[in-house]
C-alpha positions in Angstrom: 0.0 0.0 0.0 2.8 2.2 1.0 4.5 1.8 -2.4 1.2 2.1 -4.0 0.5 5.6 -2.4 4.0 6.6 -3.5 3.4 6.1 -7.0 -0.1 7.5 -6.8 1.9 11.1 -5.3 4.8 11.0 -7.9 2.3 10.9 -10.8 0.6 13.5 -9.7 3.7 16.1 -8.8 4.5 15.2 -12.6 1.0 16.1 -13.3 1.2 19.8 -11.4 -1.7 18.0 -9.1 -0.1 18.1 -6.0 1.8 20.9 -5.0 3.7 22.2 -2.0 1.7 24.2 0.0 4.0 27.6 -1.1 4.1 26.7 -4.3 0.2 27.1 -4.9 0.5 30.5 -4.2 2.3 32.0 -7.5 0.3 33.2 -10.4 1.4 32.7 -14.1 3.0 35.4 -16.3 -0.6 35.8 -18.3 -2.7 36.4 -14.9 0.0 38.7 -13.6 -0.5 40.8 -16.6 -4.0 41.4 -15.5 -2.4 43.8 -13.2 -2.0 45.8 -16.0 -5.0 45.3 -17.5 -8.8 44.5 -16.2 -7.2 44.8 -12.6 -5.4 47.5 -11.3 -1.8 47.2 -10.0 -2.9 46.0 -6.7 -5.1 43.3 -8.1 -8.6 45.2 -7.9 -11.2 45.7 -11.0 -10.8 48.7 -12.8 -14.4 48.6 -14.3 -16.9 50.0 -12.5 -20.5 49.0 -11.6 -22.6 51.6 -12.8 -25.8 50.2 -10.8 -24.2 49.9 -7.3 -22.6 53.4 -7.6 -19.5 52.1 -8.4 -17.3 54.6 -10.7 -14.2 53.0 -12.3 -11.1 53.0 -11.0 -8.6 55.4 -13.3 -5.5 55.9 -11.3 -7.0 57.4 -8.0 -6.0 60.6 -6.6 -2.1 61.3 -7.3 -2.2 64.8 -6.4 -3.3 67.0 -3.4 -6.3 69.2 -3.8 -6.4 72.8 -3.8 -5.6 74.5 -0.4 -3.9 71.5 1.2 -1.1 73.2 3.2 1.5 70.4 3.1 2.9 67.6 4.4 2.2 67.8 8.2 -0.9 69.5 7.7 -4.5 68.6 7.9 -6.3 67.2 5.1 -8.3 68.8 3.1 -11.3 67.4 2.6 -11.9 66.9 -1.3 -15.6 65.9 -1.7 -16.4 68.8 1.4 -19.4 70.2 -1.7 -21.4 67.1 -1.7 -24.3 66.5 -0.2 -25.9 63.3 1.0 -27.5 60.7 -2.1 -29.9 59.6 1.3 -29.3 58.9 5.1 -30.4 54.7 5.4 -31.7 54.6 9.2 -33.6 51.6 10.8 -36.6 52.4 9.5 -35.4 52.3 5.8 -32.7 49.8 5.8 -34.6 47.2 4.1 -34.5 48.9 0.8 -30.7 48.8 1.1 -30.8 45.4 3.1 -28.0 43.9 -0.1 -25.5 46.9 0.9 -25.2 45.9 4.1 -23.1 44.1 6.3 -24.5 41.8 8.8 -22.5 44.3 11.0 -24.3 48.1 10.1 -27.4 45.9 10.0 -26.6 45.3 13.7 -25.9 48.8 14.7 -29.1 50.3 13.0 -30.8 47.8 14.7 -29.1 48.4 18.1 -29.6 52.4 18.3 -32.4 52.5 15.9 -32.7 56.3 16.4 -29.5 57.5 16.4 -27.3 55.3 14.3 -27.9 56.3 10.4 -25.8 56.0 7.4 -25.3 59.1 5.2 -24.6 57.8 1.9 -22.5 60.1 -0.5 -21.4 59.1 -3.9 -18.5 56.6 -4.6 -15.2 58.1 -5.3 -12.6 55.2 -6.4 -9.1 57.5 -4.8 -7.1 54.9 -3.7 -3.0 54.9 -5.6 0.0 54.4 -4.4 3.4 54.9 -5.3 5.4 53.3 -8.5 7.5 51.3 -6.6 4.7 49.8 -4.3 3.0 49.0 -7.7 6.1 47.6 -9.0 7.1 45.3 -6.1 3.3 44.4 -6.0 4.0 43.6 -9.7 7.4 41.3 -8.9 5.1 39.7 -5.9 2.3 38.2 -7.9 4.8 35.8 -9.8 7.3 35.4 -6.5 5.3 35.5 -3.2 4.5 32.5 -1.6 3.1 31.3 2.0 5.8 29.6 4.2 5.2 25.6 4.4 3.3 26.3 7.6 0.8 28.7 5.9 2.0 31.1 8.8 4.3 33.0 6.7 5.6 34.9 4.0 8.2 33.7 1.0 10.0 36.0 -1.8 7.3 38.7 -0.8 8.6 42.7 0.0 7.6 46.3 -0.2 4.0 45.8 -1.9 0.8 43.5 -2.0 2.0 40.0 -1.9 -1.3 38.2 -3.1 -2.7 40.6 -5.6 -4.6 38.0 -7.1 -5.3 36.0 -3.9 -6.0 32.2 -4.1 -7.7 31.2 -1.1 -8.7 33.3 2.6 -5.0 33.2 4.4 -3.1 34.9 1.0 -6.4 37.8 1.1 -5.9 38.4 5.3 -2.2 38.5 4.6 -2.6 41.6 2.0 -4.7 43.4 4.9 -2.1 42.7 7.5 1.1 43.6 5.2 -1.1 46.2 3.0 1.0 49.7 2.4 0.4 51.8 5.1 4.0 54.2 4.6 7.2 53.4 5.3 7.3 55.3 8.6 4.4 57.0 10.4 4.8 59.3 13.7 1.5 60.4 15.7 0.0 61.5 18.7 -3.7 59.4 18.8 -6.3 59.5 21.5 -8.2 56.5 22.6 -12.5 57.2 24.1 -13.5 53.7 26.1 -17.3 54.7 25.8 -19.8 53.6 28.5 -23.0 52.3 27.9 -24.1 55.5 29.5 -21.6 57.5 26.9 -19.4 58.6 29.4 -15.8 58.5 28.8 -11.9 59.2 29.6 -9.7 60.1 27.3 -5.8 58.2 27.1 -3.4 59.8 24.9 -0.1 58.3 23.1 2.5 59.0 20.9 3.1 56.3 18.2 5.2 55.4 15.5 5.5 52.8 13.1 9.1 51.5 11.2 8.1 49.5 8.2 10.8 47.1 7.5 8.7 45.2 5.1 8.6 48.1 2.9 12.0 49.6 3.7 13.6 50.6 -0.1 17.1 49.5 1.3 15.5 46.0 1.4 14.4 43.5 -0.6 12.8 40.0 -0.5 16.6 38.3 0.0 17.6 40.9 2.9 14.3 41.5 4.5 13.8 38.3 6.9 11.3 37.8 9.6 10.8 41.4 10.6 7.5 43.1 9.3 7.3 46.4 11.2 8.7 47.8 14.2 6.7 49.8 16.5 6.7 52.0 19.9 4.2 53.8 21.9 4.3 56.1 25.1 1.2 57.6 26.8 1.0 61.0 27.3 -0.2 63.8 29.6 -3.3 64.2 30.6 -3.4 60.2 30.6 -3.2 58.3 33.5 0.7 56.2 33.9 2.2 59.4 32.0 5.3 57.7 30.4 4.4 54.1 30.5 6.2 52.8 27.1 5.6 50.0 24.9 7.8 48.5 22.3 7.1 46.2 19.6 9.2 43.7 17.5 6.8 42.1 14.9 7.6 39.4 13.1 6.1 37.8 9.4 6.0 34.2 10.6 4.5 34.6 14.0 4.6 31.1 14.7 8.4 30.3 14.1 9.2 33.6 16.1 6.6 34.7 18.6 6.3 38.5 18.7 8.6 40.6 21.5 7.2 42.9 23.1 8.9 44.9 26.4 7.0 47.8 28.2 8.9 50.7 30.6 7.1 51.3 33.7 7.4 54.6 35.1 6.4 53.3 38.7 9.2 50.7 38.6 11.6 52.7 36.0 12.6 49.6 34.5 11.8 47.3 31.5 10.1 44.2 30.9 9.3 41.5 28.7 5.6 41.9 28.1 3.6 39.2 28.5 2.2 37.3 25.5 0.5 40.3 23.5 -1.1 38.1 20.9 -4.5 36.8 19.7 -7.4 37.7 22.8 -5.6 39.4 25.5 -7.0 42.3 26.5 -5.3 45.7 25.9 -7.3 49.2 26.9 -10.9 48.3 25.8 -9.9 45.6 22.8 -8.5 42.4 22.0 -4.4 42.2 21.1 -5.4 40.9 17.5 -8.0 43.5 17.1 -5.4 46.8 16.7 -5.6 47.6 13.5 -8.6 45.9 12.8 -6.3 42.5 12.5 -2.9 41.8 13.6 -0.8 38.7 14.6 -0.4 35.6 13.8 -3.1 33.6 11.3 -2.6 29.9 12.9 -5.8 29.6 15.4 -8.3 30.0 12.6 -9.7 28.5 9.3 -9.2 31.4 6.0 -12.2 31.0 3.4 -12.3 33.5 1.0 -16.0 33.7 0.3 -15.4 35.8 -2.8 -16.5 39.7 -3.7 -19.6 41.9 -2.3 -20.6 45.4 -3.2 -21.6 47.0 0.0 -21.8 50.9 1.9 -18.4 50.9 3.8 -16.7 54.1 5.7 -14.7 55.8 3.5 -13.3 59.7 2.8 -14.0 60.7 6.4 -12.6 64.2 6.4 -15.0 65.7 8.7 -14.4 63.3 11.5 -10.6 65.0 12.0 -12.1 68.5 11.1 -9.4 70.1 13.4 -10.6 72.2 17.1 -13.7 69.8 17.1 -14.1 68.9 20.9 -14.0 65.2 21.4 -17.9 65.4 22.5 -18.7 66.7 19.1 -18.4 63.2 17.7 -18.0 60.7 21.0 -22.0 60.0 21.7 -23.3 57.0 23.6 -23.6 53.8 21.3 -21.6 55.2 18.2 -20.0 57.7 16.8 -22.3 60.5 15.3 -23.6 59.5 12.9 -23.5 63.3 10.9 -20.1 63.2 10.3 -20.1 59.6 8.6 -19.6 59.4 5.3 -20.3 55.9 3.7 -19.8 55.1 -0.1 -20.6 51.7 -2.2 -17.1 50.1 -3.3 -16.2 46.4 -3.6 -14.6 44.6 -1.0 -13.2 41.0 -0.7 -15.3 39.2 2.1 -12.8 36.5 4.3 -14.1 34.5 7.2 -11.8 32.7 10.4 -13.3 30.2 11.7 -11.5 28.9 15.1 -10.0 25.8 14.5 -10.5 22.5 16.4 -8.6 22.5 19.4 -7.6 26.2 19.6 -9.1 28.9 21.9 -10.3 32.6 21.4 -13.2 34.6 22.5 -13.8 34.6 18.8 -15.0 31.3 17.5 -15.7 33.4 14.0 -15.3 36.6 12.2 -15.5 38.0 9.0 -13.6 40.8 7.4 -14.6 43.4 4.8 -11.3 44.4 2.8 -11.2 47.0 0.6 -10.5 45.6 -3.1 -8.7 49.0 -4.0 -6.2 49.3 -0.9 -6.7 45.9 0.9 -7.9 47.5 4.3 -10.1 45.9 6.5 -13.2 48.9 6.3 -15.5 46.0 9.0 -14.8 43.3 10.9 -17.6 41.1 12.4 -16.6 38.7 15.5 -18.8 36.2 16.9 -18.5 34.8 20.0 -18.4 31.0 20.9 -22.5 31.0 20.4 -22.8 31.9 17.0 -24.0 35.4 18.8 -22.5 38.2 16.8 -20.6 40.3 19.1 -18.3 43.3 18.4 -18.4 45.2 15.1 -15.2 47.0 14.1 -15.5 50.2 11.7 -12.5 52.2 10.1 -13.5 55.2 9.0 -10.5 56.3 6.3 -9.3 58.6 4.5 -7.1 59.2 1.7 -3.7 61.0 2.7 -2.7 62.2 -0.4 0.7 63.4 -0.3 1.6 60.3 0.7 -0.8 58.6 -0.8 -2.5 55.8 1.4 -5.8 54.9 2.5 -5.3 55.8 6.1 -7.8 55.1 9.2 -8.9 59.1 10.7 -10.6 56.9 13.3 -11.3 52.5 14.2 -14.3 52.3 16.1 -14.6 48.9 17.9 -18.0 48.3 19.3 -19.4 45.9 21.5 -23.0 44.7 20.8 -23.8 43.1 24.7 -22.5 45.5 26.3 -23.9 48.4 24.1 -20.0 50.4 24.9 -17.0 50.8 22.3 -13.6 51.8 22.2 -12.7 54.9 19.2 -9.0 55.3 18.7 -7.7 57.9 16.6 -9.3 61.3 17.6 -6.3 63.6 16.9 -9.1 66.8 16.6 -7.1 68.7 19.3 -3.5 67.7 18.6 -1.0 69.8 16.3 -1.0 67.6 13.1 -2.6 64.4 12.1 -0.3 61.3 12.0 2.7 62.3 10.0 4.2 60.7 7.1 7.1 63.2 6.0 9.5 62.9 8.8 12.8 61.4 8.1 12.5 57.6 9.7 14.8 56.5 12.8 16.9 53.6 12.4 16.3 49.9 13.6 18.2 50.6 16.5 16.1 53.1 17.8 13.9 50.6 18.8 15.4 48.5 21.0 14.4 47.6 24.9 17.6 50.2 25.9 16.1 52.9 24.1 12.9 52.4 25.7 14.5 52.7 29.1 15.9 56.1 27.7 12.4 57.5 26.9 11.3 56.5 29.7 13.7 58.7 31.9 14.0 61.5 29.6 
């Protein structure tokens, strides 16, 4: 039998029928051409869809609009003339019921007189840089997922599954999606009560790509993906308190590092395990940034491609002096100074796999065909009962450019509270793109102790 099962597998490598796990991954010469072609260069359709609102996609926005003052400066808003096309509430969402999430369906049924949807017309802005395009070009034919499935192989500096084959290759272009190569901010984080009451923490953060450093490439780059740091400011409570962040591709072969500076203790730490459902300030560890981490404790399906009302061009939320109370209300966010369009997305569901654990058992994510962002998430807990629903309300910064969150709103359904990071209303600029990026060795655990005592 043994021998028999031998032959049957060598026949059908020689066939192209059975295939290494990685090497499943890479897409022929003719389908990476599409990228040129009836997709854009991060794997997206250019046509449109004239009867969901759709416009087609022509290069995006590649140039600032009038009266942007500059890198540093707050966005202009672009579309800041148009009106609403309608405002879906409770009471009329079953005329839209097919451009809705499970999620928004949720909400308006949760805070039926409060929680709306203005939707304004579709603007397809999304581009990004030549090289991005270009190494999202070289990725198509070269990326690959490790044996494991935890991984990435012969992907750098763009997309690596522009035309994604199954659920784990469409979650990894979310989680290694161009966001910059380094970004520097001061955000503000609202835990909001059931009630509506809140406190606000606020932290400096920034973010060293090395995935997309241009000194790298896929040879050179290894198991590093980003680096990251964060320190709470005044007025928050544990003024100093530091955080530092290794983060690696393959999650399972290396375990992310993470140390944290105590100002009570003035020293530094090994954080404990910051991964999958821990809880950090109001949210799960794999929740920041609407997913994060490692990909081994669930199932990927890629269910394939919906055309649904999703945040997007939220200028107004970081109209700049606007008090925190302007747009923190109990349940949600108000609703006024949403903005909601009809674009494509990729839907992917996580199912919890047999044996491992998560207050998840299932969620499903809404990615952004254009930029590969997760715009919704919907978790479910170990019920079936859907629980928390995660918005990103974006934006497009221009200069840079990237589709950029102004503000992630993670809200939980039971307990009718959620956590809003991002507010930067009241600080000098909005997260910056233009400043010249540390080094590597700026983080490290004895820089962190320096910070901390500065």
């Amino acid at each position: 039998m043994t021998r028999t099962l031998l032959r049957t597998c060598t026949v059908l490598f020689s066939l192209g029928l059975l295939l290494p796990l990685a090497a499943q991954a890479r897409v022929s010469a003719e389908q990476a051409a599409q990228l040129q072609g009836t997709l854009t260069p991060f794997g997206a359709e250019r046509q449109g869809d004239a009867a969901k609102g759709i416009p087609q996609w022509t290069g995006g926005m590649t140039q600032p609009p009038a009266g942007y003052g500059g890198p540093g400066s707050f966005h202009v808003d672009p579309y800041a003339e148009e009106t609403p096309l309608r405002v879906i509430d409770a009471s009329t969402m079953q005329a839209d019921a097919d451009n809705l999430s499970d999620g928004v369906k949720a909400l308006l049924k949760a805070y039926p007189q409060t929680f709306k949807l203005p939707v304004y017309p579709s603007h397809r802005s999304f581009s990004a840089p030549e090289d991005i395009y270009r190494n999202t070009a070289v990725n198509a034919q070269q990326a690959e997922l490790s044996d494991s499935g935890y991984g990435l192989v012969g992907a750098y500096g763009g997309i690596p599954f522009p035309i994604p084959a199954d659920g784990r290759e469409a979650i990894w272009n979310h989680i290694a999606r161009w966001q910059a190569r380094y970004t520097d901010e001061v955000a503000v984080t609202a835990q909001v009560t059931t009630s509506g009451s809140y406190s606000l923490l606020r932290e400096r953060i920034q973010l060293l790509s090395s995935y997309y450093d241009p000194k790298k490439d896929a040879g050179s780059l290894g198991n590093r993906l980003y680096y990251f740091a964060s320190e709470l400011l005044p007025p928050s409570r544990d003024v100093g308190r530091a955080l530092l962040v290794h983060e690696p591709i393959d999650q399972v072969a290396e375990p992310r590092s993470a140390w944290i500076y105590n100002p009570g203790q003035r020293r530094v730490r090994r954080a404990p395990t910051l991964a999958y459902d821990m809880p950090i300030d109001g949210i799960y560890a794999d929740d920041t940034d609407m997913y994060n981490g490692a990909t081994d404790r669930y199932d990927w399906k890629l269910v394939g491609k919906r055309s649904l009302l999703v945040p997007y061009h939220n200028y107004a939320m970081e109209k700049p002096g606007m008090d925190a109370a302007e747009l923190v209300k109990p349940g949600h966010l108000n609703s006024d100074l949403t903005r909601w369009e009809m674009h494509r997305v990729w839907v992917v569901e996580a199912t919890l796999r047999p044996g491992q654990r998560h207050v998840h058992a299932k969620r499903r994510f809404y990615l952004d065909e254009d930029s590969w962002y997760a715009l919704m998430v919907e978790n479910y807990d170990a019920r079936g009962e859907l629980w928390h629903v995660n918005l990103a309300f974006t934006k497009n910064a221009y200069e840079v450019p990237v589709i950029a969150p102004v503000n992630i709103v993670y809200h939980d359904l039971i307990a009718r509270s959620y956590t809003v990071i991002g507010l930067r209303n009241n600080e000098k600029a909005p997260r910056q793109y233009h400043l010249s990026p540390p080094p590597a060795s700026y983080f490290t655990p004895a820089s962190l102790r320096r910070k901390g005592t500065q």
